[in-house]
DOLO-76212 format. One record per residue: residue in three letters; x, y, z of N, C-alpha, C in turn. Coordinates in steps of 0.001 Angstrom, whole numbers, plus 500000, padded with zeros to 6 digits. Atoms other than C-alpha are relative to their C-alpha. Layout:
N
ALAXYZXYZXYZ...
END
This chain:
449
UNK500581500282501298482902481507504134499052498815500082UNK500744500997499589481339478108505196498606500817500446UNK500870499064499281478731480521507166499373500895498796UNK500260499479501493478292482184503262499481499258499142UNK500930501387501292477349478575501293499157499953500973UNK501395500503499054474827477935504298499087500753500088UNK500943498761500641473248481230503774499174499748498532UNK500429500439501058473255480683500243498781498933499829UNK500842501250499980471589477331500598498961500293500356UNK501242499916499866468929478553501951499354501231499295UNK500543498356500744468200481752499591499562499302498886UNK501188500654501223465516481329497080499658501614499347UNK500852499036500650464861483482493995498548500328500205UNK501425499786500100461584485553493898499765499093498698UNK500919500516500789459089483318491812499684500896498557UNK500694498908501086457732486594490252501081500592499205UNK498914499682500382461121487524489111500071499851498141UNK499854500050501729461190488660485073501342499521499662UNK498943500259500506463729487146483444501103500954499325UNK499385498422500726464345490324481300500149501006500914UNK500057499141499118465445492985483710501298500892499669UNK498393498637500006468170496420483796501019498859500401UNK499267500558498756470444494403485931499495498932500731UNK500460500799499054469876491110487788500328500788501419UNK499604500014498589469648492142491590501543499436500504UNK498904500480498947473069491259493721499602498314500021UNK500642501628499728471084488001494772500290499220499352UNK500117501520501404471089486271491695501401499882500107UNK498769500788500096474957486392491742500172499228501054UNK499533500877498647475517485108495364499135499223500186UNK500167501596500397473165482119493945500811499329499662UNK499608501071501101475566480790491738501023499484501152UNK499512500895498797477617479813495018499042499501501060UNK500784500879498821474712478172496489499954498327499454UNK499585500958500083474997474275497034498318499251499199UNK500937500278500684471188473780495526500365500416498035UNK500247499603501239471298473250491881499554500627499214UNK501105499121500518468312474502490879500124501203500362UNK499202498664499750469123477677492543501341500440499360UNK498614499807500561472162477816491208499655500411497975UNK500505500058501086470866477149487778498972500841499353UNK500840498950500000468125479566487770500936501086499754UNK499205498467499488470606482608488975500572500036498351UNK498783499705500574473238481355486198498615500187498049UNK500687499861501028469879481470483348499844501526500146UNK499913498542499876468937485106484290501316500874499959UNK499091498739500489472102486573484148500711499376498187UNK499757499690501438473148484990480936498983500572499122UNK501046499557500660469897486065479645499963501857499905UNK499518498535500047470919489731480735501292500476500335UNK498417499316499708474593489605480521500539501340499213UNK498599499115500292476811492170480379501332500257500662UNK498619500567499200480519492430480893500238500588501120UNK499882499241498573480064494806483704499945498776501124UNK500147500736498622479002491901485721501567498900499975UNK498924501073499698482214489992485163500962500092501115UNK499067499919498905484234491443487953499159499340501320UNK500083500747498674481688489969490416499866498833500117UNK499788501253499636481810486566489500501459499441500360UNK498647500556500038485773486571489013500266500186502016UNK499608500038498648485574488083492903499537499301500726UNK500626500890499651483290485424493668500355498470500087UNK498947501690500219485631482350492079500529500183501060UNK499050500581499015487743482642494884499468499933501350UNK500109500133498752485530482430497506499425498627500276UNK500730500871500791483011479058496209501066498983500274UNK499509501187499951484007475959497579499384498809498965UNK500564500924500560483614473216495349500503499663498845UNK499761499448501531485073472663491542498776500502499156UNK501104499987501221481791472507490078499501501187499923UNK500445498366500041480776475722491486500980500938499505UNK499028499290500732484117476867490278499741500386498148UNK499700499700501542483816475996486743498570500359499929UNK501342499159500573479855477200486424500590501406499993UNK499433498973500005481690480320487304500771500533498397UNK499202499736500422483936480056485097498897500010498591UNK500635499804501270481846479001481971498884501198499832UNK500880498659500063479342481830482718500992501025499312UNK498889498569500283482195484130482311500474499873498565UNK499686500740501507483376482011478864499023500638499075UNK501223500037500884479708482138477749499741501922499721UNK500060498656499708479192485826478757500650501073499152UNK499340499313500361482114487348477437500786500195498632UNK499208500598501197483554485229474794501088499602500138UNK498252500096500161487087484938476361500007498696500568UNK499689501444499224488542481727477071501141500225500626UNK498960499456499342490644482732479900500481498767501067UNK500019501192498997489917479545482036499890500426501159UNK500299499846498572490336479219485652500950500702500576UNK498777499523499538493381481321486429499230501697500077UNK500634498683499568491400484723488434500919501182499165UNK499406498852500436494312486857487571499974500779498528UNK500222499886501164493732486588483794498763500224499952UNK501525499655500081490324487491484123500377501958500201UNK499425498716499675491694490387486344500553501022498949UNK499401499652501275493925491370483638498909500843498643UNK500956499507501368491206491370480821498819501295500316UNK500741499482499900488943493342482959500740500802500407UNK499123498933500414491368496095483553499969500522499483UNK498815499693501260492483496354480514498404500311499157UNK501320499791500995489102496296478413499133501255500640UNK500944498953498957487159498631481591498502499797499567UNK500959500201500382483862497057480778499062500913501227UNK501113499892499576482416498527483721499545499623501247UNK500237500610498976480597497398487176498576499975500002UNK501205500125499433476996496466488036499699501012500700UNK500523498786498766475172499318489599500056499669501388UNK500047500601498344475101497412492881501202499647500251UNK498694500788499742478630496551492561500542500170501694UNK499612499678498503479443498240495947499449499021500878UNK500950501006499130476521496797497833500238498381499955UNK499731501761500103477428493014496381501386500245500942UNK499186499824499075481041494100497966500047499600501465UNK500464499969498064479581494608501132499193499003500425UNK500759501300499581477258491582501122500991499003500022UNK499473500674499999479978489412500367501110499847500818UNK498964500064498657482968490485502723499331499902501189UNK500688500120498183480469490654505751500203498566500342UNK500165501314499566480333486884505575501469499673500584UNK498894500095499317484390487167506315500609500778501289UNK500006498862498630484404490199508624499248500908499897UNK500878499172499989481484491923509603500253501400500184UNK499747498362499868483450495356509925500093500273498508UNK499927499538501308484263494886506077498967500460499101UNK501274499461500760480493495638505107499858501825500103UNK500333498232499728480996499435506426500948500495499031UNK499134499584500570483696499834503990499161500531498266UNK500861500318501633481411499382500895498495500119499513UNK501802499869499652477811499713502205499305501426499051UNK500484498676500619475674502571500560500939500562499249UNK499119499299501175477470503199497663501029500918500406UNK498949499205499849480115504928499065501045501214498909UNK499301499169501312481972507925496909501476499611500245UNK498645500971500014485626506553495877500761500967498749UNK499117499644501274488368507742493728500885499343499441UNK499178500629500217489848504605493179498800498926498976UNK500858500808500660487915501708491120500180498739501090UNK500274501114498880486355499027493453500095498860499719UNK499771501764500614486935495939491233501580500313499783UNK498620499550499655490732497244491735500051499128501575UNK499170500167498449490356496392495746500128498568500348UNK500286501213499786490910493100496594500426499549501506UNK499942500562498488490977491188500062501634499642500208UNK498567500420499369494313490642501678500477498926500307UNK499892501844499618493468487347503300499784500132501778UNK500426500041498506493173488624507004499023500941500487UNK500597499223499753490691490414508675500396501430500698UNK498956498679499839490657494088509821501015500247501250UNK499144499961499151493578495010511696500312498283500284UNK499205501317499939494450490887511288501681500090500061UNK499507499863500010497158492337510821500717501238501123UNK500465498991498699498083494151514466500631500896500267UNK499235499047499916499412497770514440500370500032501653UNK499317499689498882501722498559517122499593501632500572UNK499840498733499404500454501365519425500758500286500741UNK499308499806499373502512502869521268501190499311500746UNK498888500536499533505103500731521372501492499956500910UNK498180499598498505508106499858524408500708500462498627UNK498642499551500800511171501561522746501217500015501527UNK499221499819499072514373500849524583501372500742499587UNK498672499315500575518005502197524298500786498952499313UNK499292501144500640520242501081521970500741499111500527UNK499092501294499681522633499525523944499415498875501005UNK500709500731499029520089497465525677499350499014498812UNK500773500033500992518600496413521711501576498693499856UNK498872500821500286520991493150521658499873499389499052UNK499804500462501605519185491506518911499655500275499467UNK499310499679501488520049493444516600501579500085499616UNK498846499690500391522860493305514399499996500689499114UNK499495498659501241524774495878511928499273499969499254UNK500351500400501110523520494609509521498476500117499901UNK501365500197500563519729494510509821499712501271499918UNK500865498776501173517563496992507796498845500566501517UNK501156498894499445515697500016510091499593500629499346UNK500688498615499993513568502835509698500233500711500649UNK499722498270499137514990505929511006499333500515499875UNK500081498433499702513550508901512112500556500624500782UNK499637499150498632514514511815514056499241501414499231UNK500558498693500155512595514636514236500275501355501444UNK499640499032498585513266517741516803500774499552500869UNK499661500745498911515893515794518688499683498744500493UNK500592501616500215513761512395518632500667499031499119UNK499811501374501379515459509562516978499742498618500372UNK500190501058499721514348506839516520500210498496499022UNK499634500677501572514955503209514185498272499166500975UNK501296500866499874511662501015513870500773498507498854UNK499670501404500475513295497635512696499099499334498456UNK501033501282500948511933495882509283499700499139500424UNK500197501273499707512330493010510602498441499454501494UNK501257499732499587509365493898513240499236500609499611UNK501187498804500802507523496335511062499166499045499064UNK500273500620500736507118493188508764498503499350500603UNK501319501222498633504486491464511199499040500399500353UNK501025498841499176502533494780512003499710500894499060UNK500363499041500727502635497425509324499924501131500106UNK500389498644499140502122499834511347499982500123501533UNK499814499852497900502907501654514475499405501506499951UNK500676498670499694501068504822515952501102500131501252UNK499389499495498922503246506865518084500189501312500443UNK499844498369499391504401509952519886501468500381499593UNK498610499646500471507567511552518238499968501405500222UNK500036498481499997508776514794519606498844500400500410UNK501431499897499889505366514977521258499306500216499021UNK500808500095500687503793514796518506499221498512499802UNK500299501150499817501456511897517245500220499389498285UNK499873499869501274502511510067514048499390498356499698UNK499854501384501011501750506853511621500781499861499399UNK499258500600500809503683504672509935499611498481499754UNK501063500584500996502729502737507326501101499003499473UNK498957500649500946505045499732506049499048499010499064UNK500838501113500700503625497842503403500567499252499012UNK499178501150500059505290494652503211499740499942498504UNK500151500830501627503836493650499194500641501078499383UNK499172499206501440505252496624497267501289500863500994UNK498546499702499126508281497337500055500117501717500568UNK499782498095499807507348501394501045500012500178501937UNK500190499188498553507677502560504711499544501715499791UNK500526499150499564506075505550505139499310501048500994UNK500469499079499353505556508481507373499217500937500364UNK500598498639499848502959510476508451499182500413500998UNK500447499304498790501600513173510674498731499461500028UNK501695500812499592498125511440512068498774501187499779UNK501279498689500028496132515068512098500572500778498687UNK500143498624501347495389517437509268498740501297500435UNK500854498907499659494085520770510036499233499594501558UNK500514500143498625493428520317513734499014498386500282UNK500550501264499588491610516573513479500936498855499927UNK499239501663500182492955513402514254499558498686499636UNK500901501501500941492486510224512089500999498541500754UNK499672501679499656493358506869513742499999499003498973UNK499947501114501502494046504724511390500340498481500194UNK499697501486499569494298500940511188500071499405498533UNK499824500618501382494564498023508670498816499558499710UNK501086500026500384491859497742506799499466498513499497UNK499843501609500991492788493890505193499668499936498617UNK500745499825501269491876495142501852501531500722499002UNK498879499724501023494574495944498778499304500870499012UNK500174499500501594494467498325495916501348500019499268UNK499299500608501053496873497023493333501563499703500746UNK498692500685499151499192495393495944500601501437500953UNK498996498842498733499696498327498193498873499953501015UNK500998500319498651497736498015501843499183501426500146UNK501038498977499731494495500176502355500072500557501789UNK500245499924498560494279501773505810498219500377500183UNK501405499728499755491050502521507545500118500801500891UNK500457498762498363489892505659510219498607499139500497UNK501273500560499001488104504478513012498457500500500032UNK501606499106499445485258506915513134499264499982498806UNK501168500216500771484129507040509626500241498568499370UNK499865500789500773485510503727508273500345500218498232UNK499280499427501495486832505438505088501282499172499653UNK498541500531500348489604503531503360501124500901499118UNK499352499161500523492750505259502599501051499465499407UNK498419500575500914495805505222500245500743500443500942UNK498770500023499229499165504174501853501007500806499244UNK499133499027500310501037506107499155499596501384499876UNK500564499069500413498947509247498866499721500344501401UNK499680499640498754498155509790502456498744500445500131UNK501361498810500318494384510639501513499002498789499945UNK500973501258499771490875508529501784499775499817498738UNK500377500360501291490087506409498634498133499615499752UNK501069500530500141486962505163499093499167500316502014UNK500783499901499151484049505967501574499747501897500751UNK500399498266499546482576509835503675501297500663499809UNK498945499467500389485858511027503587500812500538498794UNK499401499608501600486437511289500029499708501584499655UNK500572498985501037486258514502497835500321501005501364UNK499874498710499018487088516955501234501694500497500258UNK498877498795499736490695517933500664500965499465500817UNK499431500211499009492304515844503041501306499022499399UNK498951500765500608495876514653502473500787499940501414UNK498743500227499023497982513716505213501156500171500111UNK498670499516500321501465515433505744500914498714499686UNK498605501030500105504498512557504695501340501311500945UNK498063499844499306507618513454507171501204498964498929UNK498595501172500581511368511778506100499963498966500790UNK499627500873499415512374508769507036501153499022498849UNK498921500427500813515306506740506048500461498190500132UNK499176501180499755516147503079505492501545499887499621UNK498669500301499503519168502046506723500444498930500382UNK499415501257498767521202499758508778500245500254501138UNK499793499366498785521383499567512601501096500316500061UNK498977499118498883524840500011512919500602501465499734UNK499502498746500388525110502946510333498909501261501150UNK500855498870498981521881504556512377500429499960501299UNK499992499604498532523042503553515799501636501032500117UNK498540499044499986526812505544514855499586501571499851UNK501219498972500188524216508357513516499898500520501249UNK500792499436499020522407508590516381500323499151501184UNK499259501232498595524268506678519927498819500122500525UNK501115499825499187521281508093521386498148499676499937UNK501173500370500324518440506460519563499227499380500460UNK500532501075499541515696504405520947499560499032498751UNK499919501203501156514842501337518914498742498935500898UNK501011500894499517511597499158518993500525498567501186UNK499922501122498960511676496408521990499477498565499370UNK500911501151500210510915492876521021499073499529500584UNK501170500362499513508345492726523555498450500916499989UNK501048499101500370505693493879521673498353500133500282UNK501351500808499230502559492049523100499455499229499065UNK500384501396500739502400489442520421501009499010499378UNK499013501124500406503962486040519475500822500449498722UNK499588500313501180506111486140516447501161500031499663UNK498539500642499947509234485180514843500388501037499300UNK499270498755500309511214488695514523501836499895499820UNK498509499933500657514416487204513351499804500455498704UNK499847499897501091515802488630510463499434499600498693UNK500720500695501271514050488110507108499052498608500042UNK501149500852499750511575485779508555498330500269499832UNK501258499469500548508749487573507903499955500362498151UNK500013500062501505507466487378504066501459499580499413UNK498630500255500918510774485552503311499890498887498798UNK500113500616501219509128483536500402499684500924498987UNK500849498845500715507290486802499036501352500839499833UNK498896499495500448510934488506499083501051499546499062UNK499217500575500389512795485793497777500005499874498219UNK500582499989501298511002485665494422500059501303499098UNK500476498599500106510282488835492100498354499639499607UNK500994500154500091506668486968491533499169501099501336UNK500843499200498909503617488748493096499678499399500894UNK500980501036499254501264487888495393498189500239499592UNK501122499637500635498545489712494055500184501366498488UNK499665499104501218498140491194490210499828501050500118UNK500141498999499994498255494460489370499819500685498326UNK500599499767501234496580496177486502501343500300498459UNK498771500006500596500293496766484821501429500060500103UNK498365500360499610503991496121485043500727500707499447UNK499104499840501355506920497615483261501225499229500184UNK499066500822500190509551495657482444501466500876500107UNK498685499082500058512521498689482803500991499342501061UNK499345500561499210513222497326486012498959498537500526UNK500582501239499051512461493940487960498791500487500659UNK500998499619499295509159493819489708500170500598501537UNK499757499644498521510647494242493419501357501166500185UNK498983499000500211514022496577492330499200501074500676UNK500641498733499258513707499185494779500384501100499102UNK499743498927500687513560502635493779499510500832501569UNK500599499137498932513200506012495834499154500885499262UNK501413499186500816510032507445495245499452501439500539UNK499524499205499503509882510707495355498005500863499536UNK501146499408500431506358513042495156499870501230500953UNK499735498923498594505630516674496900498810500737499234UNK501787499465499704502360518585497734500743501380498565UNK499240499059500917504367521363495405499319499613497999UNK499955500730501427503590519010492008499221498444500240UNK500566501044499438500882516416493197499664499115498263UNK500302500830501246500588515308489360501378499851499323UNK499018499796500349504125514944488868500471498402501124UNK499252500692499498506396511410490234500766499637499480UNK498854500481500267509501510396490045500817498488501054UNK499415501222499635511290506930490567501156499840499585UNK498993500127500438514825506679490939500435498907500587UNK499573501187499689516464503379491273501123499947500829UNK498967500492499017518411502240494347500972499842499656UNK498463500844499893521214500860492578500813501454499177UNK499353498962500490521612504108490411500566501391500927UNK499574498763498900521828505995493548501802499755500855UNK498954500309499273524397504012494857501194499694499315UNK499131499392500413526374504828492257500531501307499521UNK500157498279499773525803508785492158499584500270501102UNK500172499458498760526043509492495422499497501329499994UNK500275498936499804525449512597494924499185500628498902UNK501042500211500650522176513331492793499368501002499639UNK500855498287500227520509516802491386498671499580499118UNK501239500403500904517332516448489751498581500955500518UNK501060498666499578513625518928489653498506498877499589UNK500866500366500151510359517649490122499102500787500197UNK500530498719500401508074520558488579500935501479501016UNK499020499084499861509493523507490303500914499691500979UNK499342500353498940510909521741493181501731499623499576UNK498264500432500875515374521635492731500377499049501547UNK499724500889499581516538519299494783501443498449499972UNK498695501012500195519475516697495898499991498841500748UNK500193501705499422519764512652496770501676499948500972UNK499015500903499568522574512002499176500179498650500564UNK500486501736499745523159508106499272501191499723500868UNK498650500594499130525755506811502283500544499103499304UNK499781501376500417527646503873502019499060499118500567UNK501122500953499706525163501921503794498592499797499277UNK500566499615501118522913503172500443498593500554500549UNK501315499188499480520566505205502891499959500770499398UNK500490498713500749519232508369500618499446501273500690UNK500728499245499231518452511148502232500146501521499024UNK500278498976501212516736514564500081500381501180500468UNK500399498656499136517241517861500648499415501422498631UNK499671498063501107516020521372498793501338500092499548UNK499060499237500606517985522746496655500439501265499009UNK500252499229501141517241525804494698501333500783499656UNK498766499431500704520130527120492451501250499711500496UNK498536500621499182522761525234494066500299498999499497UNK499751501153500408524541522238493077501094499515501378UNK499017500185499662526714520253494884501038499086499603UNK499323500841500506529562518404494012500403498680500214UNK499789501198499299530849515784496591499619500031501496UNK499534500034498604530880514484500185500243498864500808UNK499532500884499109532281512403502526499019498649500441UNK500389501547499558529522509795502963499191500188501488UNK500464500098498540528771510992506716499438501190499931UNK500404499028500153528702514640507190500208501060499400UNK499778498769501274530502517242504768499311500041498953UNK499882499505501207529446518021501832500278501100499495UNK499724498816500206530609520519499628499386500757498431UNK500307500123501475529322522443496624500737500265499227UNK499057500136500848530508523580493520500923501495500611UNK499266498715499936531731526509494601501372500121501587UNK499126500468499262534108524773497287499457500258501548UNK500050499287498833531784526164500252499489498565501207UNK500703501233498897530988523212503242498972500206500649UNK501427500257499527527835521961504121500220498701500770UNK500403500884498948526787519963507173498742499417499813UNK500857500421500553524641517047506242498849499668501181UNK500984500406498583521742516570509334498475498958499299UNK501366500658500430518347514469509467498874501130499731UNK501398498788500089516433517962509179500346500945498555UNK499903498910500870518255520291506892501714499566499453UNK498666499879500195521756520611505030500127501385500286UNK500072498790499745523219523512506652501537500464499253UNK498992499598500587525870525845505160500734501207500208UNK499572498667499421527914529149505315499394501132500696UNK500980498697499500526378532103507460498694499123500475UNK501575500295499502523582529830508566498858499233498897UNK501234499925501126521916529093505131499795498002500317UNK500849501447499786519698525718505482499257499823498954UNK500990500357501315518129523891502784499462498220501076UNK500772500899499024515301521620503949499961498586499790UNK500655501498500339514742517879504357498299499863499085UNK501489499429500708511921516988501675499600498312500235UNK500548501728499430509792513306502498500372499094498630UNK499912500479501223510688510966500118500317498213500831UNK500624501206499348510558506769501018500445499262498368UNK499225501485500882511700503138499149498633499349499417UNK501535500132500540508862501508497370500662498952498993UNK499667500955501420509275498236494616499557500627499316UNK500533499357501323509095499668491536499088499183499637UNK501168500081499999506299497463490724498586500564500164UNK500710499555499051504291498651493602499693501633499536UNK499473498700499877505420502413493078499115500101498039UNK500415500220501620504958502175488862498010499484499919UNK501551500270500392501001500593489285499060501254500795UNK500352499050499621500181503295491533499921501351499383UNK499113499061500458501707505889489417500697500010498511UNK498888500596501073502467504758485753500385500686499208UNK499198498860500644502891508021484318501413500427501030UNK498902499439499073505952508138486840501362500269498776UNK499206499745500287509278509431486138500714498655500081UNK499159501214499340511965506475486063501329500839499481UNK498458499535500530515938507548486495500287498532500252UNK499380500862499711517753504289486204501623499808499227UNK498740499870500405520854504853484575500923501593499002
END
């Protein structure tokens, strides 16, 4: 950003420049953080002279980059003068009002985007450059705080055997999978640091997506329809859930949707399969599965992978870290829930609360035609399965269950299987803060009691 006021400083309005114009140019805003007055002063006469509230989202994304107070509060009183609101200096309340009112964006809004993150990471200008087509709103995305992939996905990560995995104890929180005979746990407590791991499961090649601010792990197959998308961290947020990025076109994608939000990729159909996966505890997954492998702590970077050391101020709280266009108050901002959505009913979600699960173990519920059942362990892992015209009644916690009709079912990571062979399928479903889950989604379903 230093490398952004020194730019500034030396940028000079055109002379010939009408005062009256559609739209001030981009320029004139990324004056009002230049360290020349008169420049500064100029920029902040032309746009009050052609304000409108569209332009307020790029000064509020502009307050936080503007070293200085003074350049703060010109900011700020532009925005006062501009708009009428006296919101002061607190970004998020700006955020808030512009939400909530939808005044709008500057025709160039993209392009200012992309002029302004280049000065922090020159890969972030391809994200935003040439107007890009989006299905998300771009005064929604906001910076993360690190650059791309600052945050460093794990490829192909060592995996060793469990009984070689010493620190861990019972007690700490994994990510299971097992797919075809593959099982595997991916640790929170290292997923926290990385976000993401690309790997080979069952020869196949998969992502996984944890995203530490609204608490979701997520699964999914890397190819759709015969192409493969590489994906990385993009350092960019839409309403507190982590954007990914594909290498080849630079498209940014949603972590809960599995599909590109913004950039070439948009508008072609492409959704990314979600697999299951299950949080747990190691010692309920390593009794599960004796035969699991389990991430290695030698991952090829420094960091402190004890227990709840990663984001353990951002957990400890139910405050954010970054706003989000709305809250509901039903449950706490971080109260997990299992969030449940299927290619079957893509305008249809449901959010059922962790703690209500873990007192109905055993769970029936339809999301559009889909029937369906929650079994929650004692270790309050959830795991879904199909269910059409069946109910069941109870089970043991491990592997029986039985339905109503007294017949036993064998509970697996793929299918519940039952008399004569009959199998009802595992369906993807994943943990998410209701916060997180609810701003994404606020027509969602909520079961909580």
């Amino acid at each position: 950003m230093r490398a952004f006021l020194l730019l500034l400083t030396g940028a000079t309005l055109l002379a010939s420049q009408s005062r009256q114009v559609a739209h001030p140019p981009i320029d004139t805003f990324l004056l009002l953080a230049a360290w020349d007055p008169d420049q500064a002063e100029q920029a902040e006469e032309i746009i009050l002279e052609n304000w409108d509230d569209a332009y307020a989202s790029m000064l509020v994304e502009l307050h936080r980059y503007v070293q200085g107070v003074w350049l703060q509060r010109r900011l700020v009183s532009i925005l006062e003068r501009g708009t009428g609101q006296r919101l002061g200096h607190d970004p998020d309340r700006w955020w808030d009002w512009i939400w909530r009112t939808d005044p709008g964006t500057h025709p160039d809004y993209a392009d200012f985007k992309a002029t302004l993150y280049a000065y922090l990471d020159p890969g972030f200008e391809e994200y935003f450059d040439y107007d890009p087509p989006a299905n998300i709103r771009l005064d929604e995305i906001r910076w993360g705080g690190v650059p791309r992939d600052g945050i460093p996905p794990l490829d192909h990560p060592t995996m060793i055997a469990a009984e070689e995995a010493a620190y861990l104890d019972d007690d700490n929180v994994v990510f299971g999978i097992a797919l075809d005979g593959d099982a595997r746990a991916y640790p929170k407590r290292i997923l926290a640091w990385h976000e993401m791991f690309k790997d080979s499961i069952a020869g196949e090649h998969y992502t996984g997506v944890y995203c530490t601010l609204c608490g979701t792990m997520i699964l999914y197959r890397s190819a759709y329809r015969g192409v493969h998308y590489e994906l990385g961290t993009s350092g960019f947020l839409y309403r507190s859930n982590k954007l990914m990025y594909d290498h080849a076109t630079r498209s940014l994608w949603s972590t809960f949707a599995g599909e590109p939000a913004v950039g070439p990729l948009v508008g072609r159909g492409i959704e990314l399969e979600r697999r299951y996966v299950v949080t747990t505890t190691w010692g309920e997954w390593r009794r599960r599965h004796p035969d699991t492998r389990v991430l290695s702590l030698d991952t090829g970077h420094e960091r402190d992978y004890r227990e709840g050391m990663a984001y353990r101020d951002y957990f400890a709280t139910d405050r954010l870290m970054f706003s989000v266009p709305g809250l509901d108050d039903r449950l706490d901002n971080k109260d997990e829930v299992l969030a449940l959505r299927f290619p079957e009913t893509p305008g249809e979600q449901l959010a059922v609360a962790v703690d209500f699960l873990s007192r109905n173990r055993v769970y029936h519920d339809t999301l559009g035609e889909v029937e369906f059942v929650v079994l929650t362990d004692p270790s309050g892992a959830s795991r879904v399965y199909e269910s059409p015209g069946r109910r069941f009644a109870r089970w043991d916690g491990d592997r029986a269950v039985w339905d109503e009709s007294g017949a036993r079912w064998t509970a697996g990571e793929a299918t519940l299987t039952g008399p004569a062979g009959a199998r009802l399928e595992r369906l993807p479903a994943h943990r998410a803060f209701w916060f997180g889950w609810y701003a994404q989604y606020p027509e969602t379903r909520l079961v909580r009691r």
